[in-house]
VMD Tcl script that draws the C-alpha trace (Angstrom):
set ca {
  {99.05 98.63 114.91}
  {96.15 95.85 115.48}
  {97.42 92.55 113.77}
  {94.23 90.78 113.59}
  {92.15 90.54 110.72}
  {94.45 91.92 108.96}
  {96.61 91.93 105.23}
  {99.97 92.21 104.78}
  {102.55 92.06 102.41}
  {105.58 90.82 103.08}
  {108.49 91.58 99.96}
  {111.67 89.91 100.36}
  {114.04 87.39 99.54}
  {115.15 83.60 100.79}
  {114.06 84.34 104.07}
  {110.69 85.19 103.32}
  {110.39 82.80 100.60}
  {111.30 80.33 103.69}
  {114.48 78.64 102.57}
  {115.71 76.89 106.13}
  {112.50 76.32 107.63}
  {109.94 74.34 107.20}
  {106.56 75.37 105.62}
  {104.42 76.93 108.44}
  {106.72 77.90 110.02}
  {108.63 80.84 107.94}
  {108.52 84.13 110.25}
  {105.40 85.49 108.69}
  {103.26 82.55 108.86}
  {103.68 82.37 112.41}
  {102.75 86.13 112.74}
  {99.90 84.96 110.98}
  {98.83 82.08 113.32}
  {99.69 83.64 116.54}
  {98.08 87.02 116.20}
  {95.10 86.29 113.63}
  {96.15 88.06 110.68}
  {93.93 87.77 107.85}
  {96.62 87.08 105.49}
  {100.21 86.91 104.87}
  {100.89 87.35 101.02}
  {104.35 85.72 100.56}
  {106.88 87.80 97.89}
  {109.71 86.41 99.00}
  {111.69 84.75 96.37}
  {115.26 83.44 96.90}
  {118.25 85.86 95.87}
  {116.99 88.88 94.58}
  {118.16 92.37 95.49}
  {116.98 95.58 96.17}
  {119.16 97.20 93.18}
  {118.65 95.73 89.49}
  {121.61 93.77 88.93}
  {124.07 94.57 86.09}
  {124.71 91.53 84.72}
  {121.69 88.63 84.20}
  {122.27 86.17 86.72}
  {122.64 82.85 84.26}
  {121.91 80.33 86.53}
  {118.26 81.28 87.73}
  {116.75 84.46 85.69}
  {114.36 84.65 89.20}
  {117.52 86.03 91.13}
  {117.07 89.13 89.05}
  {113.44 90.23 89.42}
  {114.34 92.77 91.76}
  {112.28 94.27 94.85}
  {110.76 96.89 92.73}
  {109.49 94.70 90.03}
  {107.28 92.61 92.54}
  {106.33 95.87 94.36}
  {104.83 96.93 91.50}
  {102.51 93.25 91.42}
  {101.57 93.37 94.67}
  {97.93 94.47 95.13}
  {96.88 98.10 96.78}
  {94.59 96.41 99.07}
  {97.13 95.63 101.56}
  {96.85 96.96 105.52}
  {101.01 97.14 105.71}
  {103.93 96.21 103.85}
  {107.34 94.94 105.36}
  {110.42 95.01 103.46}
  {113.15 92.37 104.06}
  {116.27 92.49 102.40}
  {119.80 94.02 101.35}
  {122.05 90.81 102.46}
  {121.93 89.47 98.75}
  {123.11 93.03 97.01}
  {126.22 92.52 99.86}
  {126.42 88.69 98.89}
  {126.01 88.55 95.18}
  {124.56 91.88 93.78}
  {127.00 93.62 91.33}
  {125.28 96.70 91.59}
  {127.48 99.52 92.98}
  {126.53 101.65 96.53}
  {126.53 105.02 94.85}
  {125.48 107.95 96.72}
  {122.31 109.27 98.88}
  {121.40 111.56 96.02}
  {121.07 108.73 93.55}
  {117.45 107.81 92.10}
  {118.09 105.27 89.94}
  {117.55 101.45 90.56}
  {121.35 100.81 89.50}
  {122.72 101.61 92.60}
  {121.87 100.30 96.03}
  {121.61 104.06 97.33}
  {118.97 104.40 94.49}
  {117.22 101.58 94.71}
  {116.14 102.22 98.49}
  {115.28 105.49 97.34}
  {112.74 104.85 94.77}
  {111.69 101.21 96.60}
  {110.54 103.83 99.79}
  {109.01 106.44 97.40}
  {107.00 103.99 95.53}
  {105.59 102.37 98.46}
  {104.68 105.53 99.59}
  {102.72 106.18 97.01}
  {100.94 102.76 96.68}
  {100.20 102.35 99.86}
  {99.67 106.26 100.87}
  {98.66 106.32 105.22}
  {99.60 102.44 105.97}
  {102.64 101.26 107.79}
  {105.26 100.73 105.64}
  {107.88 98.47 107.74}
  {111.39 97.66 106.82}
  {113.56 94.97 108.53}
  {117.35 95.11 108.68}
  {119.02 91.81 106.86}
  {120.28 89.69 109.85}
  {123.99 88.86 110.49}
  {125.04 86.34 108.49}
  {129.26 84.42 108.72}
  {130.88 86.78 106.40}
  {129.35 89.91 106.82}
  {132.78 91.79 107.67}
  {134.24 90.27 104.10}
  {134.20 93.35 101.76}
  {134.02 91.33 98.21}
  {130.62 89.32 100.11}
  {130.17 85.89 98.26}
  {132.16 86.17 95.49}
  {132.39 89.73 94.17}
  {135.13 90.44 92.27}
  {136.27 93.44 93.85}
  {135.81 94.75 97.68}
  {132.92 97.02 97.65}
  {131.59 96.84 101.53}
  {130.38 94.87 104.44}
  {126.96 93.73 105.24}
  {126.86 96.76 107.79}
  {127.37 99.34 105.48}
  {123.91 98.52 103.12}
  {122.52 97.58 106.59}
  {123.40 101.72 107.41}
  {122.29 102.66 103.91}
  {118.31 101.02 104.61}
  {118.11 102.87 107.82}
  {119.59 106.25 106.55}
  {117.40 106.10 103.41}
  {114.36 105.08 105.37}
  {115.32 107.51 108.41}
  {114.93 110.22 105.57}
  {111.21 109.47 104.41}
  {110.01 108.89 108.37}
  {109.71 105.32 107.68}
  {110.02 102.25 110.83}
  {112.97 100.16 110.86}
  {112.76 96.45 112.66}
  {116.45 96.59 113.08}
  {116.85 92.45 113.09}
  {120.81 93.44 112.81}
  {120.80 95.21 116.29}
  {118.60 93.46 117.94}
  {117.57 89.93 116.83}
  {120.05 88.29 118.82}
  {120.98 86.15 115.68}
  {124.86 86.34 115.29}
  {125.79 83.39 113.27}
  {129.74 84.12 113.82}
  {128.85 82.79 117.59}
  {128.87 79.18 117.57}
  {126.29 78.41 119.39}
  {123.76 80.73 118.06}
  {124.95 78.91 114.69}
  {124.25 75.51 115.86}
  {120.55 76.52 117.51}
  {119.51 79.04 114.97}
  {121.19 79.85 111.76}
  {122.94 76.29 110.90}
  {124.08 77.32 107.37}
  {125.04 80.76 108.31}
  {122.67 82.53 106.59}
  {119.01 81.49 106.61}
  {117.46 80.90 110.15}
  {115.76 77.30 110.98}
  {112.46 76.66 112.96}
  {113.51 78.30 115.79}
  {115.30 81.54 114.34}
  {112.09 82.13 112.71}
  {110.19 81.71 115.66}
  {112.30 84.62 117.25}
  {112.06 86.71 113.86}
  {108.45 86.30 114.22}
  {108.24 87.43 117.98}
  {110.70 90.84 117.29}
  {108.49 91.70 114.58}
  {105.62 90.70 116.07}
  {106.46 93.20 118.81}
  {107.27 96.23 116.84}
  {104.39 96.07 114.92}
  {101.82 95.98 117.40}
  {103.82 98.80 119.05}
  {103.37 101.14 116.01}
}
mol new
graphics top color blue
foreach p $ca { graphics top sphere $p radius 0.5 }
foreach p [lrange $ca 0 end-1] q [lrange $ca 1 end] { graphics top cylinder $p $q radius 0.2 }
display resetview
């Protein structure tokens, strides 16, 4: 895929909204400076999920406005989309995992499913990219953030996205596999990921350069 002079999309959560970073300098925008992309329309906004959560989220009503609600905003005219998220329905969604054959927005198995389909459809012959959530310091804690009762780790909705995807013939940016942003290792912490969670300047920097990469290689 040629990046220059070109739109895209980019639908996520904190990360893309740029919490940790510094403005300029959120993974996208410095796609969008080093390889001349026309624009880089920002939905990132800070804990929302892929699945609709169960229960309104009192403290900020945003947290709820889940991915398909702003895919259905964002304008056709796009050259690409990229997807970014999962690690808040792990942290704090209350949505269960169901199962692959679920089409329903409910479950996190059903919300990939009809996020991929619609995108599909709006955006019918353009790459459609996904990106893995990253590691984060208590991705192997079953109840995530808070949740009341175990329901998985971060690597199990990180295996849902790709199986889901993997069934429509859609690209994966696998940041979990291959981002070399493990938070649990101290000094990746320190350089890159300080609060465990959301990268700084510099883990956006190598976000940037791994997408970068796989884009231009589609």
């Amino acid at each position: 895929m040629i990046l220059k002079d070109k739109v895209i999309n980019f639908l996520g959560d904190s990360i893309t909204q740029g919490c940790g970073t510094t403005p300029g300098n959120i993974y996208h925008e410095i796609i969008a400076k080093n390889y001349g992309l026309k624009a880089a329309n920002n939905y990132g906004i800070s804990g929302t999920r892929f699945a609709r959560q169960q229960h309104p989220t009192e403290e900020n009503a945003s947290f709820d406005e889940y991915f398909m609600l702003r895919a259905e905003k964002m304008p056709e005219d796009a050259d690409a989309v990229v997807v970014f998220g999962g690690t808040n329905d792990f942290g704090h969604g209350d949505a269960p995992i169901g199962k692959f054959s679920d089409r329903t927005p409910d479950t996190f198995y059903g919300a990939t499913h009809l996020l991929c389909q619609f995108l599909i459809n709006k955006y019918h012959g353009k790459p459609i990219v996904f990106m893995t959530p990253l590691h984060r310091c208590n991705e192997d804690c079953p109840t995530g953030d808070n949740k009341p009762e175990p329901v998985a780790t971060l690597e199990a909705y990180v295996d849902i996205i790709k199986e889901v995807t993997r069934y429509y013939s859609l690209p994966v940016c696998d940041m979990f596999a291959t981002s070399g942003l493990q938070p649990n290792v101290d000094i990746i912490k320190e350089n890159y990921i300080p609060d465990g969670l959301h990268p700084n300047e510099a883990g956006h920097a190598i976000m940037a350069e791994r997408l970068a990469n796989f884009l231009l290689a589609l």
